[in-house]
Biopython code that builds the backbone (N, CA, C, O; Angstrom):
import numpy as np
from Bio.PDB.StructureBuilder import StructureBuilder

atoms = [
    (1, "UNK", "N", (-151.542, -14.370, -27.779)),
    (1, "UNK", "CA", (-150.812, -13.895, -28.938)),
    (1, "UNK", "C", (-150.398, -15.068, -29.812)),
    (1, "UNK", "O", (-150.043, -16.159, -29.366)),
    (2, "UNK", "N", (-150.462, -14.805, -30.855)),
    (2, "UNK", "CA", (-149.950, -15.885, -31.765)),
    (2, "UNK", "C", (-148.767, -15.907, -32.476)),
    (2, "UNK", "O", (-149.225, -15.401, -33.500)),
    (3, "UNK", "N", (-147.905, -16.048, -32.668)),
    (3, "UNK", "CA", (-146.450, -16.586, -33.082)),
    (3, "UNK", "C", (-146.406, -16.122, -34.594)),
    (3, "UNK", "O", (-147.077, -16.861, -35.315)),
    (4, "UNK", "N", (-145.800, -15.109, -35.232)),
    (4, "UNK", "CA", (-146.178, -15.474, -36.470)),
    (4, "UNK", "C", (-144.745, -16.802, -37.251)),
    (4, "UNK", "O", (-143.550, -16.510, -37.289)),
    (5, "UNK", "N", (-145.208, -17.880, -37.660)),
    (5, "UNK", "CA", (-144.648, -18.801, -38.190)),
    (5, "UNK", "C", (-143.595, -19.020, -39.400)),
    (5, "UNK", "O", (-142.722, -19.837, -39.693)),
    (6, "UNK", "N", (-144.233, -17.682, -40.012)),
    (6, "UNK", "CA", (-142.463, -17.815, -41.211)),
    (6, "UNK", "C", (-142.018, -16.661, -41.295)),
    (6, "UNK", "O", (-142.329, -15.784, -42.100)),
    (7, "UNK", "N", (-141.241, -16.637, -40.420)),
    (7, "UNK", "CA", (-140.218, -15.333, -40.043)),
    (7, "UNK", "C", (-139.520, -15.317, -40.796)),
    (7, "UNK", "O", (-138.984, -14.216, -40.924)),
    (8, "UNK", "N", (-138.880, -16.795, -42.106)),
    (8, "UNK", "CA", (-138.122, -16.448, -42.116)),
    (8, "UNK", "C", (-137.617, -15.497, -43.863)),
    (8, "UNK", "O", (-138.465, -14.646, -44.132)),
    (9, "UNK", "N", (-136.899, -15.546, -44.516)),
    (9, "UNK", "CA", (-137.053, -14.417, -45.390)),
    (9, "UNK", "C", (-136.771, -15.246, -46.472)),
    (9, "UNK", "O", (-135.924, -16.077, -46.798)),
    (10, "UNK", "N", (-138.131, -14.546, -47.067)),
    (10, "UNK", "CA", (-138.100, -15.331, -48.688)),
    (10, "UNK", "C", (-136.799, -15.658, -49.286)),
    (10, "UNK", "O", (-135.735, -15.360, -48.742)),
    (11, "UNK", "N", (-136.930, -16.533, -50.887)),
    (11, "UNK", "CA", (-135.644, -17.066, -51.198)),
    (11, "UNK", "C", (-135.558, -16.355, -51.941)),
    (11, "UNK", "O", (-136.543, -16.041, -52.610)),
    (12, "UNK", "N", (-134.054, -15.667, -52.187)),
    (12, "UNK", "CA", (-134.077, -14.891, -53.710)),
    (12, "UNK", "C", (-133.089, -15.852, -54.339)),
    (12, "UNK", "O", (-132.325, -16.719, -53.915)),
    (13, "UNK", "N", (-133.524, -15.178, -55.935)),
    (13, "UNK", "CA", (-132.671, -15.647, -56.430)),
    (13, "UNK", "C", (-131.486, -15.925, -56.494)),
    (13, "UNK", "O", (-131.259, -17.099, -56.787)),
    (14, "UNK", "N", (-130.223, -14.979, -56.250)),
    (14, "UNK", "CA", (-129.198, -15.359, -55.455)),
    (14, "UNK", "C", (-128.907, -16.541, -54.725)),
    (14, "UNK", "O", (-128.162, -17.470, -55.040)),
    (15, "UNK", "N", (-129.698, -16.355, -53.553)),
    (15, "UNK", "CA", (-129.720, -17.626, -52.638)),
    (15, "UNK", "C", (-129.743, -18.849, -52.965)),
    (15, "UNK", "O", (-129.341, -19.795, -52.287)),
    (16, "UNK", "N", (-130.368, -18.877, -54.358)),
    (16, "UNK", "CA", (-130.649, -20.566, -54.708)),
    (16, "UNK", "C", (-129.606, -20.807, -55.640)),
    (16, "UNK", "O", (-129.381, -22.017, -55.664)),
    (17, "UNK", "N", (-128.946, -20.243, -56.337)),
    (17, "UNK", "CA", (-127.480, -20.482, -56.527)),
    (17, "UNK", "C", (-126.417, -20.085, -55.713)),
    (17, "UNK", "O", (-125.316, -20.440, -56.132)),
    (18, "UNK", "N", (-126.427, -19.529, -54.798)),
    (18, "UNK", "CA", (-125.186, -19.880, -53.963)),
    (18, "UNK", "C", (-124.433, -20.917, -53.243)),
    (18, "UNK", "O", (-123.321, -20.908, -52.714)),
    (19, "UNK", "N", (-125.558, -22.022, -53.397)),
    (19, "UNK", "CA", (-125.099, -23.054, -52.699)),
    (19, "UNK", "C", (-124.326, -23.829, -53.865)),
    (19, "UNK", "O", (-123.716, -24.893, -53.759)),
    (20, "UNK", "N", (-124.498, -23.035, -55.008)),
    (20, "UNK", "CA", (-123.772, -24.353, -56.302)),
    (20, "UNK", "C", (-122.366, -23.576, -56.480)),
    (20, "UNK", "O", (-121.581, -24.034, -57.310)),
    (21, "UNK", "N", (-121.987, -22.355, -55.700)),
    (21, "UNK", "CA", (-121.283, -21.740, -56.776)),
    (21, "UNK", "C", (-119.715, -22.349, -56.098)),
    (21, "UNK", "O", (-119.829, -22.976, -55.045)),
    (22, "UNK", "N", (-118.845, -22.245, -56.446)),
    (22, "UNK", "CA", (-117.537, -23.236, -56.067)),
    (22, "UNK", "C", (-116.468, -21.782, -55.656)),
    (22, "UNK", "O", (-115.788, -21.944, -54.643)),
    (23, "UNK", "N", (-116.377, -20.991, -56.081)),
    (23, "UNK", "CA", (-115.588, -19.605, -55.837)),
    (23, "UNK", "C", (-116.568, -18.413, -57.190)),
    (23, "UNK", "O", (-117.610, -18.421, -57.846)),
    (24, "UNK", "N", (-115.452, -17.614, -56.974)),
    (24, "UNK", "CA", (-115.676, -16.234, -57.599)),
    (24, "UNK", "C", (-114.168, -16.211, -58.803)),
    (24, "UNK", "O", (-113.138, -16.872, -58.664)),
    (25, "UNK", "N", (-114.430, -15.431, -59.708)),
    (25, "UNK", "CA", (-113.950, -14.935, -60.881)),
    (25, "UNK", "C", (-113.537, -13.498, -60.870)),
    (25, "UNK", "O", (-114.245, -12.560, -61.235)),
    (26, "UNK", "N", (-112.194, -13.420, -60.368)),
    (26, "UNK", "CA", (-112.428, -11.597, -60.436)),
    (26, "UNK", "C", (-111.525, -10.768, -61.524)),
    (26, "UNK", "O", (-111.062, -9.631, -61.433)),
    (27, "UNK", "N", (-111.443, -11.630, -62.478)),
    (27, "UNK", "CA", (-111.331, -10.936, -63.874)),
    (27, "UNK", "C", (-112.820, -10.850, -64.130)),
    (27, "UNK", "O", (-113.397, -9.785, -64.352)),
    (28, "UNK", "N", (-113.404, -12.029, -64.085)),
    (28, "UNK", "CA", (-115.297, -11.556, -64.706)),
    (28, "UNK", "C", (-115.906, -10.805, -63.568)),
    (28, "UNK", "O", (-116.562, -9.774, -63.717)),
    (29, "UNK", "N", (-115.713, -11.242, -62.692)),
    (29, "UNK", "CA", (-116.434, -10.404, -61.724)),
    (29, "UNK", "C", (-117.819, -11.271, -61.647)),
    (29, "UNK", "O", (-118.923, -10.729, -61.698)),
    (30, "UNK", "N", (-117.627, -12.710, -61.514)),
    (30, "UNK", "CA", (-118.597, -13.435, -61.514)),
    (30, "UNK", "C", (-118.524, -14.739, -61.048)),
    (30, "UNK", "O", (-117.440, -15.288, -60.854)),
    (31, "UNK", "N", (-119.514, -15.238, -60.868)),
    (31, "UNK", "CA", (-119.360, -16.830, -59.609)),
    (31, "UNK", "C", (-118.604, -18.072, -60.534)),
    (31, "UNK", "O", (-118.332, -18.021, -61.734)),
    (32, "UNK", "N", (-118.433, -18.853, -59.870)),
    (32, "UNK", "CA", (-117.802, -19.790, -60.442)),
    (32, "UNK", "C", (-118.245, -20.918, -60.558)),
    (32, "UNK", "O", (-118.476, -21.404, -59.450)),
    (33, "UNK", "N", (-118.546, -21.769, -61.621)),
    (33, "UNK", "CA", (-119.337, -23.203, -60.924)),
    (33, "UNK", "C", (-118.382, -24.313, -61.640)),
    (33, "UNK", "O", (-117.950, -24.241, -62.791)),
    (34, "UNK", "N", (-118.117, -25.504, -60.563)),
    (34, "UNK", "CA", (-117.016, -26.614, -61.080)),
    (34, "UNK", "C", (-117.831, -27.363, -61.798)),
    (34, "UNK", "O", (-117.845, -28.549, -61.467)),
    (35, "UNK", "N", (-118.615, -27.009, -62.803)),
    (35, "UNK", "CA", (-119.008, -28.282, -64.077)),
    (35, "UNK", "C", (-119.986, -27.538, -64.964)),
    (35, "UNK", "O", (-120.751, -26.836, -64.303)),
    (36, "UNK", "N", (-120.158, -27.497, -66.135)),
    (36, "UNK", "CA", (-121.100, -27.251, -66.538)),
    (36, "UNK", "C", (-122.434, -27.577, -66.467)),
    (36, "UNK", "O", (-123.455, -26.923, -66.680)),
    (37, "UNK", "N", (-122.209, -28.855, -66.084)),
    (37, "UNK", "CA", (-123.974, -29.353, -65.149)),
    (37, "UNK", "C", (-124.456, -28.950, -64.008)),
    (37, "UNK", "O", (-125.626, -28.886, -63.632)),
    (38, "UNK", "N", (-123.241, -28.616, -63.347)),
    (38, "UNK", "CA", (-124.284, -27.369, -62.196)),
    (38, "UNK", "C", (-124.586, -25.812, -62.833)),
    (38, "UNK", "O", (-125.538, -25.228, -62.315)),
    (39, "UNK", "N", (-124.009, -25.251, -63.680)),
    (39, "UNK", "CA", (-124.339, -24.300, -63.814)),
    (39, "UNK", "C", (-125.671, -24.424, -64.777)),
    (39, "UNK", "O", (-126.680, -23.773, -64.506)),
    (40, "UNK", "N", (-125.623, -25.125, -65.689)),
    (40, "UNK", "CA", (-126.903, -25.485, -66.131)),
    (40, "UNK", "C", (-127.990, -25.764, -65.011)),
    (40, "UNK", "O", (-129.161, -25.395, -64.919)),
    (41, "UNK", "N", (-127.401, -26.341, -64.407)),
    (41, "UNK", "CA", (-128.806, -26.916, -62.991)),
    (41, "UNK", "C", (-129.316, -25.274, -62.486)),
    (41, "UNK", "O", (-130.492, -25.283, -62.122)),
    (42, "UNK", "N", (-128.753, -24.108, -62.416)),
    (42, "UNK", "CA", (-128.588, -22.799, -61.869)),
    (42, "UNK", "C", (-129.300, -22.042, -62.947)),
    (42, "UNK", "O", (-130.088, -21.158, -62.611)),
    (43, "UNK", "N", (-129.074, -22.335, -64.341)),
    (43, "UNK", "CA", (-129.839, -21.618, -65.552)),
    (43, "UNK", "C", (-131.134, -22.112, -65.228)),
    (43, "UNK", "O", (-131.933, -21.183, -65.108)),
    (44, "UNK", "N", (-131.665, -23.309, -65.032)),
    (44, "UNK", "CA", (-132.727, -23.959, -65.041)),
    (44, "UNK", "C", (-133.888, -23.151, -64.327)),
    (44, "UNK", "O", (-135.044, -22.952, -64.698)),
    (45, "UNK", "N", (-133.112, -22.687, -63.008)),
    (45, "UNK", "CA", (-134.079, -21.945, -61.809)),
    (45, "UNK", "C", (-134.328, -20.734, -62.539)),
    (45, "UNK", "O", (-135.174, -20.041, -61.975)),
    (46, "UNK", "N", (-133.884, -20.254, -63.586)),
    (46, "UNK", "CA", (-134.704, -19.163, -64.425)),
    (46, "UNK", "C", (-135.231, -19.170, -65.391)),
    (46, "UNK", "O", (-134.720, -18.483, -66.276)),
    (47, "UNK", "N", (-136.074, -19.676, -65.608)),
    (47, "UNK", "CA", (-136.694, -19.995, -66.958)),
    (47, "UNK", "C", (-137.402, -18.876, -68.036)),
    (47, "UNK", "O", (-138.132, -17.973, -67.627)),
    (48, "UNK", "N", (-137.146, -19.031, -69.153)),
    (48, "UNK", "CA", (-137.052, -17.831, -70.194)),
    (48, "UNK", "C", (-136.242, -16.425, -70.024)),
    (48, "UNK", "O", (-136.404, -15.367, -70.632)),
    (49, "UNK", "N", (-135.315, -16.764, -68.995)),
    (49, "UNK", "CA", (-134.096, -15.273, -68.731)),
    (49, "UNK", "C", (-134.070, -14.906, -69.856)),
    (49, "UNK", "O", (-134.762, -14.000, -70.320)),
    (50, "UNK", "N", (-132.971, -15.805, -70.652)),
    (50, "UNK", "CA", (-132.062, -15.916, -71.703)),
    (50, "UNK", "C", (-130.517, -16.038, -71.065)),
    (50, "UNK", "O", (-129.560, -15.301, -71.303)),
    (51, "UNK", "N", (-130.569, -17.057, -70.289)),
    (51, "UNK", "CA", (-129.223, -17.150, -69.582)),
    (51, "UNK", "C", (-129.007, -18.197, -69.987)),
    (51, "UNK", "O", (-129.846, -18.969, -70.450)),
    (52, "UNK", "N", (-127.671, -18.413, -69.858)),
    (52, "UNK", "CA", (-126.793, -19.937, -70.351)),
    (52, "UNK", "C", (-125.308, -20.107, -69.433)),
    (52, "UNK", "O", (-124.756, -19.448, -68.552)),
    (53, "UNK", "N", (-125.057, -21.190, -70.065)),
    (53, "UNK", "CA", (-123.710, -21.509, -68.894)),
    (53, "UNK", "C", (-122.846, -21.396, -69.882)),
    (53, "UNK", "O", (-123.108, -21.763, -71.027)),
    (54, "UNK", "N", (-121.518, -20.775, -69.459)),
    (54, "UNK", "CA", (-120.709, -21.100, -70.346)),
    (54, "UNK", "C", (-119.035, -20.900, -69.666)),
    (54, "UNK", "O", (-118.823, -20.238, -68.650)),
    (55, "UNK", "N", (-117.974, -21.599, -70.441)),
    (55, "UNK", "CA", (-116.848, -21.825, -69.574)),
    (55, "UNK", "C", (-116.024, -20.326, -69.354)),
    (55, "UNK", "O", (-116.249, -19.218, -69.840)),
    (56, "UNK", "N", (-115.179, -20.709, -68.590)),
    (56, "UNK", "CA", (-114.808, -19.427, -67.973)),
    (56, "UNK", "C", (-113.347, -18.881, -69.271)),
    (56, "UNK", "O", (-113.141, -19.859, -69.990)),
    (57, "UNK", "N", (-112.665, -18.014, -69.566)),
    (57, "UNK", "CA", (-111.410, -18.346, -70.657)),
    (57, "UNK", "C", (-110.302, -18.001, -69.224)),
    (57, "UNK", "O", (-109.079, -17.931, -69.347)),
    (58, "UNK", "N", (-110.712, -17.899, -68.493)),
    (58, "UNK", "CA", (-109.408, -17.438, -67.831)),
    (58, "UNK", "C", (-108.950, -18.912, -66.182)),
    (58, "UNK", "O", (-107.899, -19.416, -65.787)),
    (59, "UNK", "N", (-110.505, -19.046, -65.732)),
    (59, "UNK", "CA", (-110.070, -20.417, -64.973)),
    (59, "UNK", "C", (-110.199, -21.440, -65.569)),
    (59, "UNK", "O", (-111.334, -21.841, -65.825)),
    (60, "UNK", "N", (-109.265, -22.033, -65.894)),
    (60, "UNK", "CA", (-109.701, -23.162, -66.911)),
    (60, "UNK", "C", (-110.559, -24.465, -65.879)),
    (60, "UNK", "O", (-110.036, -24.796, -64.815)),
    (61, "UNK", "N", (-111.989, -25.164, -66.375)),
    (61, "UNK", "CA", (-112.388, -26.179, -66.603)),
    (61, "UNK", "C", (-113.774, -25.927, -65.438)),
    (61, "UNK", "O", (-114.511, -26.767, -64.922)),
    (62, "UNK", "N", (-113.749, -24.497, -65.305)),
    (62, "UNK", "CA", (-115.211, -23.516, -64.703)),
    (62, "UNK", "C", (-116.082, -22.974, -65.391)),
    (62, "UNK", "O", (-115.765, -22.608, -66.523)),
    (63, "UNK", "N", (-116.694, -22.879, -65.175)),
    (63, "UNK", "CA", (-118.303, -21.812, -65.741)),
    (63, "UNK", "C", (-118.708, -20.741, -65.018)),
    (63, "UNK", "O", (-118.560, -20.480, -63.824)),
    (64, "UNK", "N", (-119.339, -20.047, -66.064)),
    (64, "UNK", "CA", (-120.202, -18.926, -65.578)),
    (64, "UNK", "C", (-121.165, -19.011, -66.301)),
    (64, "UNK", "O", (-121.126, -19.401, -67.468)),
    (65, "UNK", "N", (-122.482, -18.536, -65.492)),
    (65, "UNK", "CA", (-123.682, -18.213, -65.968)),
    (65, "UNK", "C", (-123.963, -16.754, -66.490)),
    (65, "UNK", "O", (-123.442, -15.745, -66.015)),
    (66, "UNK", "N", (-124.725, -16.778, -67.378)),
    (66, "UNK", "CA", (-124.480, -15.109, -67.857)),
    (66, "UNK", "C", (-125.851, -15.024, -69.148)),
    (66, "UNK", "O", (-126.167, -15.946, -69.901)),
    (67, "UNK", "N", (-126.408, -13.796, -69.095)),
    (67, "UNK", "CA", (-127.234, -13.397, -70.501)),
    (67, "UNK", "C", (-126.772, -13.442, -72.079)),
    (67, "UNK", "O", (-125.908, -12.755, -72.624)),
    (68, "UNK", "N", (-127.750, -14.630, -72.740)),
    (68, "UNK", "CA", (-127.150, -14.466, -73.902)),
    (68, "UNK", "C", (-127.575, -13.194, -74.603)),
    (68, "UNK", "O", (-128.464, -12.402, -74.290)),
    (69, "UNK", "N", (-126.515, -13.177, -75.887)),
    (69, "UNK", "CA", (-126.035, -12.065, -76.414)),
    (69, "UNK", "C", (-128.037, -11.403, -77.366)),
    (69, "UNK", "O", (-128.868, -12.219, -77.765)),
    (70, "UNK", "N", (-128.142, -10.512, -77.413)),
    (70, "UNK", "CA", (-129.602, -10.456, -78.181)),
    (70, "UNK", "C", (-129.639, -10.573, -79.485)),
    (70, "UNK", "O", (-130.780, -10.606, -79.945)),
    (71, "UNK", "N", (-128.433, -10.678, -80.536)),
    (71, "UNK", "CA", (-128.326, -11.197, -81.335)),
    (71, "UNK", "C", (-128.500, -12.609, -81.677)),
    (71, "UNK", "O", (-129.010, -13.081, -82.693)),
    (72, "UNK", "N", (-128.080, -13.103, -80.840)),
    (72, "UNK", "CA", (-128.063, -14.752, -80.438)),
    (72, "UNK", "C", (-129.355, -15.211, -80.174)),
    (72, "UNK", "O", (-129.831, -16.216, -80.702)),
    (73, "UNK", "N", (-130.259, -14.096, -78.913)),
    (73, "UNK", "CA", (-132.047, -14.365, -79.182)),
    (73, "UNK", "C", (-132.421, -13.944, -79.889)),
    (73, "UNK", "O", (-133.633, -13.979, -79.681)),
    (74, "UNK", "N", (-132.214, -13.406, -80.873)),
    (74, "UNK", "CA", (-133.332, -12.439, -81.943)),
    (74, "UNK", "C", (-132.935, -13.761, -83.290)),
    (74, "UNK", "O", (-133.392, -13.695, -84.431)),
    (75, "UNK", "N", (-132.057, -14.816, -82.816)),
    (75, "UNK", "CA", (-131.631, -15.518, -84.249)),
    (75, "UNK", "C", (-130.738, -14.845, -85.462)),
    (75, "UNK", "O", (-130.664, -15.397, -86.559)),
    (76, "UNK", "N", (-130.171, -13.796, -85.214)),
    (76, "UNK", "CA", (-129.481, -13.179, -86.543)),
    (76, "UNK", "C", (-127.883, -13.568, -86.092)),
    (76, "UNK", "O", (-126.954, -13.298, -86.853)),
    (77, "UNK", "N", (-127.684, -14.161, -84.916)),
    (77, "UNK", "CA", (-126.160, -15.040, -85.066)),
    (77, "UNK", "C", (-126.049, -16.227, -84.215)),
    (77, "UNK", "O", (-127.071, -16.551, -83.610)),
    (78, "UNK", "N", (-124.901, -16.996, -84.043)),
    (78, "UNK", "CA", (-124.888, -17.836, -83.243)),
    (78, "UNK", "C", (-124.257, -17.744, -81.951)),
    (78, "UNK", "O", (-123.852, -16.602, -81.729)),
    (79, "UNK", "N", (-124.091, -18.373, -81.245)),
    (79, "UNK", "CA", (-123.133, -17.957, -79.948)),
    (79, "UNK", "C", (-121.742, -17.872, -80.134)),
    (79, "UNK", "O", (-120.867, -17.114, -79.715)),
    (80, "UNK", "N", (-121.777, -19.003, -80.989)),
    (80, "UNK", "CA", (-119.886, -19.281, -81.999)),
    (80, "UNK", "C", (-119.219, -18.214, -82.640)),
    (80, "UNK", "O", (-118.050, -17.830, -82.603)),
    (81, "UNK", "N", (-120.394, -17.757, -83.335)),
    (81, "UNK", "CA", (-120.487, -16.641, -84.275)),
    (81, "UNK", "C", (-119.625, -15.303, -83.726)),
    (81, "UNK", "O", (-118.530, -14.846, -84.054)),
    (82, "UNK", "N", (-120.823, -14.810, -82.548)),
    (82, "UNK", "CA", (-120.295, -13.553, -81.706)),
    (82, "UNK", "C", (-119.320, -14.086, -80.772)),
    (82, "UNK", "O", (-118.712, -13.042, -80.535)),
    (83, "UNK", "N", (-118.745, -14.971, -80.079)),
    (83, "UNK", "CA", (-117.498, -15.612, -79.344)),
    (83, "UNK", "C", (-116.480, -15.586, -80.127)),
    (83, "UNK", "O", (-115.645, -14.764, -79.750)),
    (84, "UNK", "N", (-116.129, -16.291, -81.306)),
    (84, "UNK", "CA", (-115.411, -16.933, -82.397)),
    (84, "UNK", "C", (-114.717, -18.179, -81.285)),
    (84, "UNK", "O", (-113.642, -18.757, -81.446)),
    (85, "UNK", "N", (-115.375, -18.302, -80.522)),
    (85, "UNK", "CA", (-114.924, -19.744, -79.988)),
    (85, "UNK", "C", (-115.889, -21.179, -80.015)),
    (85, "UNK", "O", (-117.119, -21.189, -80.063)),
    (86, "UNK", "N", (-115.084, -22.253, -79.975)),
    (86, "UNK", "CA", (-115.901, -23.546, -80.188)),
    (86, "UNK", "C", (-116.293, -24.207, -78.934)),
    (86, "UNK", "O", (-116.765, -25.339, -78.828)),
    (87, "UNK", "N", (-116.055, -23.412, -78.053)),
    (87, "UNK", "CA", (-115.994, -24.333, -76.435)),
    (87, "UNK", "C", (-117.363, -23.417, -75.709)),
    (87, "UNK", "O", (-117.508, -23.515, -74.490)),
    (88, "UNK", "N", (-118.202, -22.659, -76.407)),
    (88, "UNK", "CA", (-118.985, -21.556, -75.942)),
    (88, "UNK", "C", (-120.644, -22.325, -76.335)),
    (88, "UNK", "O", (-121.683, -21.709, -76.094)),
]
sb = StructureBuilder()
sb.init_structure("model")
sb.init_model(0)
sb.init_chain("A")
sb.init_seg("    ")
for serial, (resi, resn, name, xyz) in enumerate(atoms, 1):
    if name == "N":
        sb.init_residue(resn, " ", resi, " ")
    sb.init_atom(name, np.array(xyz, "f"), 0.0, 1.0, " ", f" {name:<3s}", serial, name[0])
structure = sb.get_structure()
């Protein structure tokens, strides 16, 4: 009999950001990451989502990753625009 060798279970997506995420957000209801360069490092592993990092308003000096707005991809506003914030 032969062994089968990769038992073990594919990576999902999830999985490959969980190791960045620092806590949870439960006003957003969403992960937390201590810098904006890890959460960027976390956007990266999806390429053409339309995801971005951006800071949290309620923990101050955290991020969340999240879908930008389709206004924002279609080009008819900016992120500033639909936020009215400068830190976005």
């Amino acid at each position: 009999m032969s062994k089968n060798l990769d038992r073990r279970k594919p990576k999902t997506p999830a999985s490959r950001w969980k190791k960045h995420q620092t806590g949870w957000c439960y006003i957003h209801n969403k992960a937390l990451f201590a810098s904006r360069k890890v959460a960027r490092r976390v956007v990266r592993d999806y390429p053409n989502s339309g995801m971005r990092e951006y800071a949290c308003e309620h923990v101050a000096g955290f991020f969340h990753i999240g879908h930008l707005p389709q206004v924002v991809r279609d080009g008819l506003l900016t992120t500033r625009e639909v936020y009215g914030r400068d830190d976005v």
